[in-house]
N, C-alpha and C positions, 0 to 999 in steps of 0.2 A: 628516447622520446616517444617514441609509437607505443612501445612497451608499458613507459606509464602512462599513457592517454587512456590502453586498450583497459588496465587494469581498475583506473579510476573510475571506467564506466559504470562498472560495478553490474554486468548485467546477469550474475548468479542472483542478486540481488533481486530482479524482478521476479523471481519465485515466491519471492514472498506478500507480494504482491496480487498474482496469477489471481485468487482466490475471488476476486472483486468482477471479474472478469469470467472467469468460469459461473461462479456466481449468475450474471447478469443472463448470460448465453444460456446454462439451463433454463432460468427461465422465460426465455424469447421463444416468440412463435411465428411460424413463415421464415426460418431461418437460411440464408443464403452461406453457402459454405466460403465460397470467396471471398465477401464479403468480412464475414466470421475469421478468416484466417488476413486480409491483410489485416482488422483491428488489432489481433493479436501481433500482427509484428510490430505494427505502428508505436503500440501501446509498451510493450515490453523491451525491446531494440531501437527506440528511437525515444518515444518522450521520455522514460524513465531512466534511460543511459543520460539523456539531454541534463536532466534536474539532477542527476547522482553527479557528471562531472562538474556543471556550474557549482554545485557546495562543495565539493574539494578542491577545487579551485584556488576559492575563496577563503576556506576552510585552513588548508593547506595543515591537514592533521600527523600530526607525529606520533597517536597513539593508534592503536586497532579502529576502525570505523567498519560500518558492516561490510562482510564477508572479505575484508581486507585484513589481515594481521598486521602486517609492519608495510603503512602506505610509503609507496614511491617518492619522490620530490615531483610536486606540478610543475607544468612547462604553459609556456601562452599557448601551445598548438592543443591543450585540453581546453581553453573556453572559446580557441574557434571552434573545436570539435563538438561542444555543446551548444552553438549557435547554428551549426551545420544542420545539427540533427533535427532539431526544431522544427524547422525553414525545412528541410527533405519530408517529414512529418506531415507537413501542411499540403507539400507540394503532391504526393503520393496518397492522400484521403483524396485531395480534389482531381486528381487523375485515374481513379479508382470509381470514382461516380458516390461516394459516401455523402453523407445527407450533411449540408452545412451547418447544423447546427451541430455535428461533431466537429466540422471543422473551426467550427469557432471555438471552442471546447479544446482543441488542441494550441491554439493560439492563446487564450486566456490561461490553459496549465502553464504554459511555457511561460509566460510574463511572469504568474504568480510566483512559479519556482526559483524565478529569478530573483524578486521584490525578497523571498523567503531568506535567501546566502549575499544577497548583494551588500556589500559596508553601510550606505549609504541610506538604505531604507531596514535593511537587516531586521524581518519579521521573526528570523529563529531568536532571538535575543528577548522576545518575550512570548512569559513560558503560557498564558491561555492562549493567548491569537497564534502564537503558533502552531500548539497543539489540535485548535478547530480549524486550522487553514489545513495542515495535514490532513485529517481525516476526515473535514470534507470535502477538498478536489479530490484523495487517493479513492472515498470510498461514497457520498451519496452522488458528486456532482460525475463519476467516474463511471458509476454504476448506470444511471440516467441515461447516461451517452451513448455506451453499450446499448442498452435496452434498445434506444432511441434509432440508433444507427442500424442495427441488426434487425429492428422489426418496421420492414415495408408498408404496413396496414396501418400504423401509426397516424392519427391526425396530425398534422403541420402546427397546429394547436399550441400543444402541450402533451406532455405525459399523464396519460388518466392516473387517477389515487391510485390503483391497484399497485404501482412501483414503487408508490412513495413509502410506504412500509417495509421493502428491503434495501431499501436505497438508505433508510434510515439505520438497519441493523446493519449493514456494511458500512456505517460510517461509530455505530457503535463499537464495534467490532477492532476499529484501525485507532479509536481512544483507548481500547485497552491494549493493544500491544503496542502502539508509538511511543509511551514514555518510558515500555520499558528494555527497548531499544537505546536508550539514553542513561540507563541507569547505571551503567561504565562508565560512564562518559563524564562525570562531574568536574573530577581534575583538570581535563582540558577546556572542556564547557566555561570555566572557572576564568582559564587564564585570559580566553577567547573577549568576557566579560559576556557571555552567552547565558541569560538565567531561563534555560531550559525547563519545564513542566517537573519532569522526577527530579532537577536540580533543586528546586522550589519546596518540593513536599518532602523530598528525602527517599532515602532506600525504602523505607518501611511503606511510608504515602505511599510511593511507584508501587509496589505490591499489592496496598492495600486499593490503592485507586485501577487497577489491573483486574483483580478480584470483582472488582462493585461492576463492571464496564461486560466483563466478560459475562458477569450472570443475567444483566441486564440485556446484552445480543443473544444468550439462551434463551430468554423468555422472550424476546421479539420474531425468533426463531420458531419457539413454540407458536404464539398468536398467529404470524402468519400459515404455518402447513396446516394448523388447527382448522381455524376459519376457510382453508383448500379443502379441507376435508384428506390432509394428506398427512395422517398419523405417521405412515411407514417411513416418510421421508422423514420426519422427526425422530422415531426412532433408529435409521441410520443414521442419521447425525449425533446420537449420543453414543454409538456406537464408534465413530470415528471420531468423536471429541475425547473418547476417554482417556487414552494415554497423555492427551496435554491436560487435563486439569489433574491427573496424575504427578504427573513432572512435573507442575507449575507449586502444587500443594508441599510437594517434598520439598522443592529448592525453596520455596518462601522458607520453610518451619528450618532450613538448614541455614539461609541467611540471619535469621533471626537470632541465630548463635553465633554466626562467624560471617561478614556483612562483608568479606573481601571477596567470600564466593558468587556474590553479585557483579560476577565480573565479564570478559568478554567471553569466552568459550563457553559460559555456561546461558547467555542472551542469545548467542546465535544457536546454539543446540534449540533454544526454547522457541528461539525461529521461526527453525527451519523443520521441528518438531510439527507445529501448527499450520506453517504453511504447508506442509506437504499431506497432514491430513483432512484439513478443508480444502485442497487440491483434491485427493482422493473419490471427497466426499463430492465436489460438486463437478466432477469429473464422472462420476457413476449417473449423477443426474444427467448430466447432458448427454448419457449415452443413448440413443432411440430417439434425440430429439433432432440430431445435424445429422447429413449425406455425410459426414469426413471422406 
């Protein structure tokens, strides 16, 4: 039972993730290291474990789901485990001295992600509003938070414009690789009665709508270091993008022949391909900018 609790967490999973959050922290200013490191646990070890066990759960998948090959049998001690982690989540921002309006922001993830896997209200089952509930709590309302919680000088206010412009490309950003996290997944999606976003448009859509999303967070990428006056970090960034729109280009032009290879080993390779170089990339950024 602990065994498959621990595994259902799924917390290799928040790597793929990480990017939203590295992201946010390079560009915060006044950055408190303490601060910076429990958001990270909070965010990656507790809400994101919280929402991966409530959808297997519920889910209670028989085929590969990410970074899981062949999932475990769920037990009831995986959705107190995911009700636990929530509630400890909450209880450790407001013990921690973190600004409430993350802590509301941890409270609202958790219900959403609930409303998302739950029978009953079951938001994965349809494929736009799930797709924009995905990617904006993982990536503008996520990003905001960060920003929010990590920079002291912040008015009580609101978030001046200057955030709302990456808060937007990380939510661009998490529309082109959400659906195609799903693009395995039809078979069960299928039996579930889940009409998932790539279940909708098909293998080809998922690609093609992959493609349109990704060039679109390019260019939002550009706009913003431009308008910084910060070429060079634009030009790192193509630098560490190239081997994903590398692999991305091949395996589309190979799916296009042979549509089985849109399968799971080759979704998480394109992953864990991409998270790990926008990890890279905004991991160089935030280097000079935090005490670690």
């Amino acid at each position: 039972m602990l065994r498959s609790t621990i595994i259902h967490l799924r917390i290799p999973f928040s790597v793929f993730l990480l990017p939203v959050f590295l992201f946010a922290l390079s560009q915060s200013g006044n950055v408190r290291a303490a601060d910076a490191w429990v958001i990270f646990v909070l965010l990656h070890f507790f809400l994101y474990p919280a929402s991966n066990a409530y959808n297997s759960y519920y889910d209670k998948d028989e085929g590969s789901i990410g970074t899981i090959r062949q999932p475990p049998p769920v037990t009831r001690a995986l959705l107190y485990t995911a009700w636990a982690l929530d509630l400890a989540a909450v209880v450790i921002a407001w013990m921690a001295g973190l600004s409430t309006v993350f802590i509301v922001y941890l409270v609202v993830y958790g219900c959403v992600s609930k409303a998302y896997s739950h029978p009953r209200i079951r938001l994965k089952k349809y494929p736009i509003l799930s797709l924009l509930t995905v990617s904006i709590f993982q990536g503008l309302l996520t990003y905001m938070a960060v920003r929010y919680a990590l920079d002291p000088v912040r008015p009580a206010a609101f978030l001046p414009a200057d955030t709302w412009l990456p808060a937007v490309i990380a939510t661009t950003n998490l529309l082109a690789v959400y659906p195609i996290t799903q693009v395995y997944q039809h078979a069960e999606d299928k039996k579930r009665g889940d009409m998932t976003f790539s279940r909708m448009v098909g293998v080809q859509g998922t690609f093609l709508s992959a493609a349109a999303f990704f060039s679109l967070s390019f260019l939002g990428f550009a706009a913003y270091f431009l308008l910084r006056q910060q070429e060079n970090n634009l030009l790192l960034l193509t630098v560490c993008m190239s081997p994903v729109v590398l692999f991305f280009a091949v395996w589309w032009r190979k799916v296009a022949r042979q549509p089985s290879l849109a399968n799971y080993s080759n979704t998480m390779y394109m992953n864990t391909l991409a998270s790990v170089c926008l990890n890279i990339y905004f991991g160089l950024l935030c280097i000079g900018n935090m005490p670690l």
